[in-house]
N, C-alpha and C positions, 0 to 999 in steps of 0.2 A: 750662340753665334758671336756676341761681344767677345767672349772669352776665347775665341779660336782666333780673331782677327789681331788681337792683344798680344795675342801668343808671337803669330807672324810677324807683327812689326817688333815686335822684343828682339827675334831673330835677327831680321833685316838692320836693324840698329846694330846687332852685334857684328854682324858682316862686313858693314860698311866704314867700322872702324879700323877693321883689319887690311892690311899693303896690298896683300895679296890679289883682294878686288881690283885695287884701282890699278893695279898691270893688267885688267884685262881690258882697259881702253875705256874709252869713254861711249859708244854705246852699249859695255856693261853697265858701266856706272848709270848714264840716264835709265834706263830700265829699270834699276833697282829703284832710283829716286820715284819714277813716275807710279811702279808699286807699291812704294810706301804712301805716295799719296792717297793711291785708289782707298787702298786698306784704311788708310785714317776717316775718310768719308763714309765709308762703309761701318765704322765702326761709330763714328758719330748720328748717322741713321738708326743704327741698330741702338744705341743710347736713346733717342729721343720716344723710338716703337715703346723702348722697355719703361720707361720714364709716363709713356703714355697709358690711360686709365683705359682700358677696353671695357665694356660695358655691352652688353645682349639686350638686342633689341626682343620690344613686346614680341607676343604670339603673335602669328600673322604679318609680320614686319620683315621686308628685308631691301639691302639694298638694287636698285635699278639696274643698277651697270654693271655687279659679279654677283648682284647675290649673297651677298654674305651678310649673317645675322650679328654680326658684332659691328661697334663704332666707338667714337671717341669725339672729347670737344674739344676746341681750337679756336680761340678768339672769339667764341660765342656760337660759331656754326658746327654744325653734325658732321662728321665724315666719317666714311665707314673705316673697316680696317685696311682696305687695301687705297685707302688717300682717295675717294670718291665722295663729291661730297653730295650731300642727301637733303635737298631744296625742301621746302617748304616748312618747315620746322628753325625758330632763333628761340635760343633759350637766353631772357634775361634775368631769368633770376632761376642759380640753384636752388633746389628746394631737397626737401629730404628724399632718401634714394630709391622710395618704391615709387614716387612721381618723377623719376627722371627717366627720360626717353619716350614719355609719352606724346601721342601730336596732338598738338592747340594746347591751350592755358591751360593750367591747372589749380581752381579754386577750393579754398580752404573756409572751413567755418571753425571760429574757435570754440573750441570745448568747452560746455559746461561745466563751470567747477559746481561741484554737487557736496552739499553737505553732508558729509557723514552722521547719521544719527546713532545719539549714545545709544550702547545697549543699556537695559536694567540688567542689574546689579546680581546678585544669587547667589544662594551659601551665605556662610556665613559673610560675606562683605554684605549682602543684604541686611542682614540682621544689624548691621554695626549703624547701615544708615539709616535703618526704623528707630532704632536706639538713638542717633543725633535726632532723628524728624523730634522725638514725643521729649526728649531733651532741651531742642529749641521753645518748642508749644510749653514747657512745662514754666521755664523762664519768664516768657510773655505773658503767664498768667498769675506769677508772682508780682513783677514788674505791674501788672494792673490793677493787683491788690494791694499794692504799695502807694501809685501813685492817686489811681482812683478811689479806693474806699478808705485810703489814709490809713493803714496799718502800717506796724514796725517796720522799720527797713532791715529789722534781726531776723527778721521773716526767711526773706531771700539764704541766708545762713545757713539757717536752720534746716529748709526745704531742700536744700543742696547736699545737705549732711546726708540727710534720708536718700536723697539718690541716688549719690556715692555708696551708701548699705546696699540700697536694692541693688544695682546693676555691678557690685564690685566682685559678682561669683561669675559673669558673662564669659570673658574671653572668647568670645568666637573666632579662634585663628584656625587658618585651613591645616590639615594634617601634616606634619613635616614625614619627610622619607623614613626615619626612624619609626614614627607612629605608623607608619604603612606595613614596615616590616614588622612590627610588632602584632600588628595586626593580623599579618597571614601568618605565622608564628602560631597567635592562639589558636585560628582553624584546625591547624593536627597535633593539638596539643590534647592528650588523653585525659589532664587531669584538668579537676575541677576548676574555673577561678578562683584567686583568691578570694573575690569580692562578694561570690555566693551567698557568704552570710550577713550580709552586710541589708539593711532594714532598704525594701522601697517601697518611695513615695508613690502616690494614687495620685491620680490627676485631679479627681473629684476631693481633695483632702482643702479642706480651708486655710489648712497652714502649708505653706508648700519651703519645701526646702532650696535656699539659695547655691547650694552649694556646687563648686564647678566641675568638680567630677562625674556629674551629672552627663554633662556632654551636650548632642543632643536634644537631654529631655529637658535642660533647663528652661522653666519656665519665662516666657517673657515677659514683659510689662502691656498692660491694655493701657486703650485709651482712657477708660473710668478714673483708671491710677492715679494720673494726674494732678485729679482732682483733689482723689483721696491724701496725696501726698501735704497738698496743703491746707487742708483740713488737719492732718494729723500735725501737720508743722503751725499752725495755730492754736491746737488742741497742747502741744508743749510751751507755748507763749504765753497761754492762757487768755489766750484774743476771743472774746464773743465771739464764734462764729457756727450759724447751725446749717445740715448737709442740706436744708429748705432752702435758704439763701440759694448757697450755691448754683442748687439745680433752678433758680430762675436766673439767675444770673447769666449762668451759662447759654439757658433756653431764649434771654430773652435777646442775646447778639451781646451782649456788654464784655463777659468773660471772654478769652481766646479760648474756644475750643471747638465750634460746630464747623469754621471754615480753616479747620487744621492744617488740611492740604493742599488749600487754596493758597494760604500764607505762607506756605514755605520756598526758598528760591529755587528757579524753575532747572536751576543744576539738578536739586533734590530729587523735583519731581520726576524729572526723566530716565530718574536713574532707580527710581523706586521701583521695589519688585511689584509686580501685579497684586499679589494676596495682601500689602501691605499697603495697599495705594485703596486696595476697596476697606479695608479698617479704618484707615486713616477720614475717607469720606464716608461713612457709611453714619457719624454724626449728625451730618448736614443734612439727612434724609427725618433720620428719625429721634435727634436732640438728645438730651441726656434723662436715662430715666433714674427716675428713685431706689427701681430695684437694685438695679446696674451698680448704683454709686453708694448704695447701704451695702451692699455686698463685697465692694471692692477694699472700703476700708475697713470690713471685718478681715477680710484674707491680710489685709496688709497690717493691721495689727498684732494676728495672727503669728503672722511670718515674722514680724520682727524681733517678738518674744522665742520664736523655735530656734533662728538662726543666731543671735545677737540676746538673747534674754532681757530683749527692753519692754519696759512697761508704761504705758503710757498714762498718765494722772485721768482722774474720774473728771467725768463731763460735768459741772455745774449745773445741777436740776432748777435751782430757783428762778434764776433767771432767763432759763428754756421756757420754764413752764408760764413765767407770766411773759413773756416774748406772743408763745402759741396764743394765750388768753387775750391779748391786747389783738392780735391778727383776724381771732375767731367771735372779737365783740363777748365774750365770755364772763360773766361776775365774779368777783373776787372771792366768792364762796370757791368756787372750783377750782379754785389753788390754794385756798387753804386747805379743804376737804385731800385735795390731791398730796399735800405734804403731810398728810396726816396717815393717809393712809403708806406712802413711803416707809415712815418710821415703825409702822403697824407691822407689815411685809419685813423690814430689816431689807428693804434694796442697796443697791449699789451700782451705783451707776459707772461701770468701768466695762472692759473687753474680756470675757470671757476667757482668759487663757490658760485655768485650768481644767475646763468643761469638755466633755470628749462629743456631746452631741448637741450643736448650736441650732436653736430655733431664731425666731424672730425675736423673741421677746428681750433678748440676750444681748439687745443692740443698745447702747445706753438712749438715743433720743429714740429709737421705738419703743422703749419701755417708758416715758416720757412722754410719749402723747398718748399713750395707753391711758397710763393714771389720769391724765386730764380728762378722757374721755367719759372713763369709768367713774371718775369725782361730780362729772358734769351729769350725769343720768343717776347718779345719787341723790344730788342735791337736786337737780329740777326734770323729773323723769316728761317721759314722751308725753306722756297719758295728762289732762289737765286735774291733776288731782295732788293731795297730801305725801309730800313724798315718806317711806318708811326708815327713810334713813334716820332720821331722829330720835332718839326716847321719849315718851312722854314728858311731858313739862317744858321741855327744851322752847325757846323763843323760835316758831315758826319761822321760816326763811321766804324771802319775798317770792311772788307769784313768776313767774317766767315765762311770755308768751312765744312757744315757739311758731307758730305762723308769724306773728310779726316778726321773730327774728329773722327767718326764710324771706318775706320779702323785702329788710333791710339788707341781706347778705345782696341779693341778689340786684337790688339795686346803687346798691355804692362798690359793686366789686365790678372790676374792668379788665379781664385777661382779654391781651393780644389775643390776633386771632390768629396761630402759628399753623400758614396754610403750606409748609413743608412738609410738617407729619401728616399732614391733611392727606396730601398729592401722593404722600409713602403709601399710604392703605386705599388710595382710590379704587375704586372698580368701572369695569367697562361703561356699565349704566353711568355713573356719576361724570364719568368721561363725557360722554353723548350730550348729556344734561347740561354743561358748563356753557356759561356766555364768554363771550368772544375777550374779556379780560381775563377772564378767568383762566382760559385758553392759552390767553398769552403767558399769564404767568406759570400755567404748568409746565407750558413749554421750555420757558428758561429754566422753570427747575428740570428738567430733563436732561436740557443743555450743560447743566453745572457738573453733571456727570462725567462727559466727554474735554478730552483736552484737546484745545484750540492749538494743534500742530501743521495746519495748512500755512503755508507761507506761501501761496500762489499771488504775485500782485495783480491778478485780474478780479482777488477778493478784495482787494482795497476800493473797489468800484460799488461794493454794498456790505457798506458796515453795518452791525448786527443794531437792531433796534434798544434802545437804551430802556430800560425796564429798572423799577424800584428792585433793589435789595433785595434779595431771601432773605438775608440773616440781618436787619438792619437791628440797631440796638434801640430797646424801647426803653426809655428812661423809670426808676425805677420808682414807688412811692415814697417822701417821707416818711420821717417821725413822725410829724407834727400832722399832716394828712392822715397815716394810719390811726392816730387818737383822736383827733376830729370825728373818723368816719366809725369807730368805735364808738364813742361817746353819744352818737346818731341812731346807732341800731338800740344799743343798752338805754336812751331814754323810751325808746319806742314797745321793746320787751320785756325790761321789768316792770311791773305791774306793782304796787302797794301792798303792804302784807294785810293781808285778812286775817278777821279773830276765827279760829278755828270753832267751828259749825260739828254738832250734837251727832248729824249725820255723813261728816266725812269721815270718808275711808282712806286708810292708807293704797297706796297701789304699789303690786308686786312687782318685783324689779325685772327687767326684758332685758334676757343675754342674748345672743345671736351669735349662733354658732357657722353660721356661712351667710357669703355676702346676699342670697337671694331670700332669707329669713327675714332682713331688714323691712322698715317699715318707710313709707315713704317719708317721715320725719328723720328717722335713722339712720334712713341714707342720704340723706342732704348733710345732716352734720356729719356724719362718716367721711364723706366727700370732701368736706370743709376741712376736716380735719387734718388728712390724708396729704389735700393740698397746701398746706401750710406746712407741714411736712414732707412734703414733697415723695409721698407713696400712695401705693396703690392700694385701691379700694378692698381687696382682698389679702393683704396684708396686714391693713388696718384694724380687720374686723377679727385675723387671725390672731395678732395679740390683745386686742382687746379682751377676747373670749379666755385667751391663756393665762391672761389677769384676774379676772373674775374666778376660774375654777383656784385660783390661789387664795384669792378672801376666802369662798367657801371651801380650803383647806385649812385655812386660819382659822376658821371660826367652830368645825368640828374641833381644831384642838383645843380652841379655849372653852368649848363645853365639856370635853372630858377634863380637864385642869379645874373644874367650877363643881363636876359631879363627883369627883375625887378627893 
């Protein structure tokens, strides 16, 4: 419409400059004038309709006086399309355009901004950050052998070194397009892989290969590891340190290790995959065990001679062995006895690395508190009698009262009472049974499982009840205490030598080939043992045994070498 009336006055403009018109007198002329004006109003109307925003009124809405479902605004008031205006409706405030045109106010609530929660992690980015998690934990546990039990600060170095080995075959980067292609490639590839011949590792193998062609199967690191790393990095220092320590160390809250993943920043945690978040706590349930961490630093010895041909220096027996004697209240007979038979045997106390089939006995401090054991039931057997380890003539060895030693262990010995593992093997019954602190404390240890991700502030109205520690660190015994309380038991159970009697007998030596053989004397020092060592009862008793059929291998041979 604008563009037709444009057109006419363009016209009209050109006509009126021409002579010709204005001989036609002057009521042409006004005529022409007064149409030029109509036409300019008309077209400044038709500007202001086009200029104006039409807008469709809601369902059900129209206007009063035509009818019509469209309108526009004007100084604040509605009016429809045909200039009607439409009462009861003032818009003072534009608002965004599916609220406009509606009747009465239109209230707004703002938005909750809502936290996006990270996802966990997966594939291999998962792997990369279990690998930082037991990286940070591994640090913090050097750092407090460092600054706590006063070791070298060459430590940290060293342990680093070793980490660097372990984890330097990892690379878990996600597949690039080439590796994909490469991959569907091999599918309808007829022949063999190259790689067919190529030697694989068993998962059940002690020595596991680091190597990163592996892919997939490459092995990860456990939490034991850790452990073992700095053992094995004091075990190169030549730092006293025995895998016994450790594991109360650990057990007792002092080392980082059982609230792994409690200590980590809470970036880590949320980003932690599931299967690595229950590893990671799975600690704090059930503490570190002896198997666990005798085991881990065989494999890691292992490994480090297959991948890297490193050999780790022999454990120092002497000072293991009077360490255990000094812990177990034990006579200085049974470490000499016990260094004697060492040299008898031809031991060696180093990591098996060229043995194809590792027992127990193969661990250098399990073969270590063997001998003590087996020195200890030499020289002062179960039974109260003459022991036969002697030759005749020999200076009789003092009396050795084992009940009094039982109930000096049992009175100068004090383990925490670690009601975490406790709460790990509970049963229903025990559950039922429990008084109302005990209740409490299981509960939080329940609680310690679940991650506090509720940010609702109407939980800030009942904060959680404040409860002692699970892992609280129990201070550890002295020197100077553990020979005190030594010193205590050994005046109470050696006994003064007596002149040997016309009618004593020697008494025959008692092996014990499983742990239900033992005698109730047997198995208290078994027990003793084990725990100073930090293993288990049937572990104990397994190398003990495997020591023993090795005397009586030694000593058939030195009867043929004597009959020959």
């Amino acid at each position: 419409m604008s563009a037709v009336i444009g057109l006419c006055l363009t016209v009209l403009e050109v006509l009126l400059q021409f002579g010709d018109l204005h001989r036609g007198g002057p009521p042409l002329h006004r005529t022409l004038l007064t149409l030029r004006a109509h036409l300019r109003s008309e077209g400044s109307r038709a500007t202001m309709e086009v200029r104006r925003e039409l807008r469709r009124m809601p369902k059900g809405e129209r206007c009063p006086e035509c009818g019509s479902q469209k309108w526009y605004l004007q100084d604040g008031l509605r009016f429809c399309a045909r200039g009607h205006q439409i009462e009861g409706f003032i818009q003072f405030d534009l608002g965004e355009e599916e609220d406009s045109g509606r009747m009465g106010t239109v209230a707004r609530r703002e938005k909750e901004v809502r936290e996006q929660e990270k996802r966990q992690l997966t594939g291999a980015e998962g792997k990369l950050l279990y690998l930082e998690a037991l990286q940070l934990l591994l640090r913090n546990q050097v750092l407090w052998l460092v600054r706590v039990k006063g070791y070298r600060e060459e430590l940290e170095t060293v342990v680093r070194d070793l980490w660097d080995l372990r984890i330097r075959g990892s690379r878990p980067l996600e597949p690039t397009v080439e590796d994909a292609t490469e991959a569907t490639l091999k599918l309808f590839d007829s022949q063999s892989p190259a790689g067919e011949g190529k030697p694989t590792w068993s998962s059940r193998a002690r020595a596991n290969s680091w190597d990163p062609d592996r892919g997939a199967g490459w092995p990860m690191p456990k939490m034991p590891d850790t452990i073992g790393l700095c053992y094995l990095g004091c075990l190169l220092l030549r730092i006293p340190t025995r895998l016994g320590e450790l594991i109360q160390w650990t057990n007792r809250g002092g080392m980082p290790y059982r609230t792994a993943f409690h200590d980590l920043p809470r970036e880590i945690q949320d980003r932690m995959p599931s299967t690595y978040v229950t590893a990671l706590k799975l600690p704090f349930r059930t503490g570190l065990t002896g198997g666990d961490l005798y085991s881990a630093v065989m494999d890691l010895a292992l490994s480090y001679h297959l991948n890297f041909k490193m050999v780790f220096p022999e454990v120092n027996a002497v000072p293991t062995l009077m360490h255990y004697a000094k812990e177990l209240a034990l006579p200085a007979e049974s470490i000499i006895v016990a260094k004697r038979l060492a040299v008898l045997l031809d031991s060696h106390f180093t990591f098996p690395t060229g043995s194809h089939r590792i027992r127990h006995i193969h661990h250098p401090e399990i073969h270590i508190t063997a001998l003590l054991i087996v020195a200890t039931k030499l020289c002062f057997p179960f039974e109260q009698r003459r022991s036969s380890f002697l030759p005749p003539g020999e200076t009789p060895l003092p009396k050795f009262d084992w009940e009094r030693w039982k109930g000096g262990q049992t009175a100068t010995t004090s383990e925490p009472d670690d009601r975490n593992i406790r709460f790990g093997t509970a049963t229903e019954k025990e559950v039922m049974n429990m008084t109302d602190e005990e209740l409490d404390e299981y509960f939080s240890y329940i609680a310690s499982f679940t991650d506090n991700k509720n940010e609702n502030p109407i939980t800030n109205f009942f904060p959680p009840v404040p409860t002692s520690g699970s892992a609280q660190s129990v201070p550890d015994p002295t020197e100077e205490e553990i020979l005190e309380r030594s010193r205590d038991v050994l005046c109470q159970a050696v006994l003064p030598t007596q002149p040997k009697s016309s009618d004593s007998e020697n008494t025959p030596y008692e092996a014990f080939f499983d742990a239900q053989d033992l005698s109730d004397t047997a198995r208290f020092f078994y027990k003793a043992a084990g725990k100073v060592a930090g293993l288990p009862l049937d572990v104990v008793v397994r190398a003990a045994y495997m020591l023993e059929r090795r005397i009586v291998s030694w000593q058939k041979g030195q009867s043929l070498i004597h009959n020959s």
